[in-house]
C-alpha positions in Angstrom: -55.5 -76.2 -12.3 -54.9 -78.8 -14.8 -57.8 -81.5 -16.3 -57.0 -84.8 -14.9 -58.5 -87.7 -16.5 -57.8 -91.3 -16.0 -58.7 -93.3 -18.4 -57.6 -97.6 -19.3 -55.9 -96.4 -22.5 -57.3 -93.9 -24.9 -55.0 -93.9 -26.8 -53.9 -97.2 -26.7 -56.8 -99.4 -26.0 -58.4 -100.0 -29.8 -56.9 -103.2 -32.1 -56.9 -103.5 -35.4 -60.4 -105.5 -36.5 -62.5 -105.9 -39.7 -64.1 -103.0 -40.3 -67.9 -103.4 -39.8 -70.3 -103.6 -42.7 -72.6 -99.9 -41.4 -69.2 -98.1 -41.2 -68.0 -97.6 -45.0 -64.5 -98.8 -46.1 -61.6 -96.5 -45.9 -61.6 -93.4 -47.0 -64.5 -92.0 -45.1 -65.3 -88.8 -44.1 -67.1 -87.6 -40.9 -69.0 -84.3 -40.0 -69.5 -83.1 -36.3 -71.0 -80.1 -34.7 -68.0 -79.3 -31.9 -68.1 -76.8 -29.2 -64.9 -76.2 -27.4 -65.1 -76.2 -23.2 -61.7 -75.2 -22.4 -59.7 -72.3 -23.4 -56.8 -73.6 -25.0 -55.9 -72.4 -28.3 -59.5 -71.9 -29.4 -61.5 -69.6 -27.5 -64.0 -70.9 -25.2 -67.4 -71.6 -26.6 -66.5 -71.6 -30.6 -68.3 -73.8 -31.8 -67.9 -75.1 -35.5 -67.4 -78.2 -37.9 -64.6 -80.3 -37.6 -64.2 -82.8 -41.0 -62.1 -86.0 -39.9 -61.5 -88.0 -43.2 -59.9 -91.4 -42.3 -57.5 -92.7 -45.1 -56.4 -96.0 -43.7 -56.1 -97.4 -40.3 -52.6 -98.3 -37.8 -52.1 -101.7 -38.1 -51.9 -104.1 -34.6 -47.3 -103.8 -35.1 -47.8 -100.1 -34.6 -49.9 -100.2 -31.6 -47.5 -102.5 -29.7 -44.4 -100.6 -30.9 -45.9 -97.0 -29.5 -47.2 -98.9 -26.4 -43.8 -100.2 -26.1 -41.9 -97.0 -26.7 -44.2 -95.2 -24.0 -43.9 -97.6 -21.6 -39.8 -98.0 -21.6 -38.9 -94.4 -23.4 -41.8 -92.0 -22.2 -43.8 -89.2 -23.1 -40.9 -87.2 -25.7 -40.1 -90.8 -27.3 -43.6 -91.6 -27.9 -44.1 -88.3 -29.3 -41.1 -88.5 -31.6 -42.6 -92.2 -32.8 -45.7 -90.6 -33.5 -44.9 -87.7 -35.5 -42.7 -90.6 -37.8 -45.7 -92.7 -38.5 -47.4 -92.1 -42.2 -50.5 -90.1 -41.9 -54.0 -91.9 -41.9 -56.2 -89.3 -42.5 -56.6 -85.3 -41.4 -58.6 -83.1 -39.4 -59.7 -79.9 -39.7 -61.8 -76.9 -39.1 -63.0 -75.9 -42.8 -65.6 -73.3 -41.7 -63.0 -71.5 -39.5 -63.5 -67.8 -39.8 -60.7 -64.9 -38.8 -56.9 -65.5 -37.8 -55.8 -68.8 -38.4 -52.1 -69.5 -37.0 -52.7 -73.0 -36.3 -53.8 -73.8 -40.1 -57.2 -75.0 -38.1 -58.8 -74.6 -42.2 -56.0 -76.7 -43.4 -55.8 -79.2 -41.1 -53.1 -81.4 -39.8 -52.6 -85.5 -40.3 -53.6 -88.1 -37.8 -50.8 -90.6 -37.1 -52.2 -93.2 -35.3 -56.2 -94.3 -36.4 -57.9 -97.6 -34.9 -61.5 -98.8 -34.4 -62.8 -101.7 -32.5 -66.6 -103.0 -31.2 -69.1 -101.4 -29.1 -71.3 -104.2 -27.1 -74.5 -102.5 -28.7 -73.2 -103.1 -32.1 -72.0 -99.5 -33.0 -68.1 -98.8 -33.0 -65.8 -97.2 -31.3 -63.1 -95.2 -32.8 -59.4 -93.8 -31.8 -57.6 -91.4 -32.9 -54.3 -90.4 -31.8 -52.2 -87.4 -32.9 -49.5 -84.9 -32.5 -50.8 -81.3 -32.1 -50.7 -78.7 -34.3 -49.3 -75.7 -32.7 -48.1 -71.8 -33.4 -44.7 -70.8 -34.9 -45.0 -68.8 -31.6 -45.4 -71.8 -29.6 -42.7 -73.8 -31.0 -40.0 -70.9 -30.7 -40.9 -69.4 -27.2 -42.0 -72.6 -25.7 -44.6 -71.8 -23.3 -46.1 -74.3 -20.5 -48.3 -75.9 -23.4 -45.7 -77.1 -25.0 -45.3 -79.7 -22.5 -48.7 -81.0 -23.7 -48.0 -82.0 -27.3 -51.0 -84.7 -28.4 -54.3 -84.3 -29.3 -57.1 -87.4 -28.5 -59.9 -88.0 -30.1 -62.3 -90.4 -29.3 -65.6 -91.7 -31.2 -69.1 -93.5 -30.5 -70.8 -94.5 -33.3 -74.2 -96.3 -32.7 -75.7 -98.8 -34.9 -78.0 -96.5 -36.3 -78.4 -92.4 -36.0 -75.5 -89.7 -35.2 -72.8 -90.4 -33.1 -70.6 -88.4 -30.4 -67.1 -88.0 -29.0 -64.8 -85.8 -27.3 -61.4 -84.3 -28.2 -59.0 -83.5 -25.6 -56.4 -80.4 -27.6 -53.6 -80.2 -25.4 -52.5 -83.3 -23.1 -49.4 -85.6 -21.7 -49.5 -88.8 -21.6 -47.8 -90.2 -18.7 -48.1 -93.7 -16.8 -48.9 -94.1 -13.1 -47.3 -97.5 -12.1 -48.6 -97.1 -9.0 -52.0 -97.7 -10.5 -50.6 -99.8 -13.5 -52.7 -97.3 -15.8 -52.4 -94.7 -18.6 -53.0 -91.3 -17.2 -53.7 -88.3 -19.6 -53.5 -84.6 -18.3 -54.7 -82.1 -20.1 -53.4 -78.5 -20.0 -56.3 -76.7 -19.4 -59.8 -78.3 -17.4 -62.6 -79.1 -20.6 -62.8 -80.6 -23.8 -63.9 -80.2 -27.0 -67.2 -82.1 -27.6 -68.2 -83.6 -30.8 -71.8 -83.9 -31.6 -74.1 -85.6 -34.3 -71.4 -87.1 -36.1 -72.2 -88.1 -39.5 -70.4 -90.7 -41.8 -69.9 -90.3 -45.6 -67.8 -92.1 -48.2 
């Protein structure tokens, strides 16, 4: 059964603001404690550290150009825009222990990076990217293939750790319907990312 989750824009939903004076300038790294609740290309319950270092953030043009190529193109042109955009910033999994096919230790780029207000004064970041997969995957093309992007979003609170969630393997499609976003993910679960930490 697939994860359905309908959100007002994930991906899409974070401008371009200043950058607030408790969140350090760009480049910043952050730290966070994740435990993986679905079984899709890390086994279920491997918990670790995942290192997001921000380099730069999308400005407000690219946001409207990927919203526009989603809405009139679709999932594969959005994807395709994505994977063009310079990178601002990388993940990865630098305490990951045993095979590695997925380069979880090296990391991959993050294509689209924004950030915008929380109403109790902490921030909100958005991170958007295309996901790293097997040589395997790419040449026998299996059902995940269909779900190319990986999500991340970010709550930072005025003061103490923050939290988030990562969604691996998902489509982005739009219900018009509904007039809203919808993201399904390949497999029910997410990753979870607790007490985030924030360092120059």
């Amino acid at each position: 059964m697939h994860g359905r989750v309908l959100v007002a824009a994930v991906l899409l939903s974070a401008g371009l603001i200043p950058l607030r004076a408790d969140v350090p300038a760009v480049p910043f790294v952050m730290r966070a404690f994740a435990i993986n609740m679905t079984n899709v290309s890390v086994p279920r319950g491997n918990a670790g550290v995942m290192q997001i270092r921000i380099t730069g953030w999308s400005p407000a043009a690219t946001r409207q150009r990927l919203i526009s190529t989603f809405l009139d193109k679709g999932q594969d042109a959005l994807l395709s825009a994505l994977q063009k955009e310079r990178s601002h910033g990388r993940i990865s999994l630098p305490n990951w222990t045993g095979p590695d096919p997925q380069n979880y230790r090296l990391g991959w780029d993050l294509r689209y990076t924004a950030h915008d207000p929380l109403p109790d004064g902490g921030e909100r970041i958005v991170i958007a990217t295309d996901r790293q997969m097997s040589m395997w995957e790419v040449a026998n093309r299996p059902r995940s293939y269909d779900y190319p992007f990986t999500l991340i979003e970010i709550r930072l609170p005025k003061e103490g750790k923050g939290e988030g969630r990562m969604f691996g393997a998902t489509q982005i499609q739009f219900d018009k319907k509904k007039n809203e976003i919808v993201l399904e993910q390949y497999s029910a679960g997410e990753v979870r990312l607790n007490e985030i930490t924030v360092e120059k």
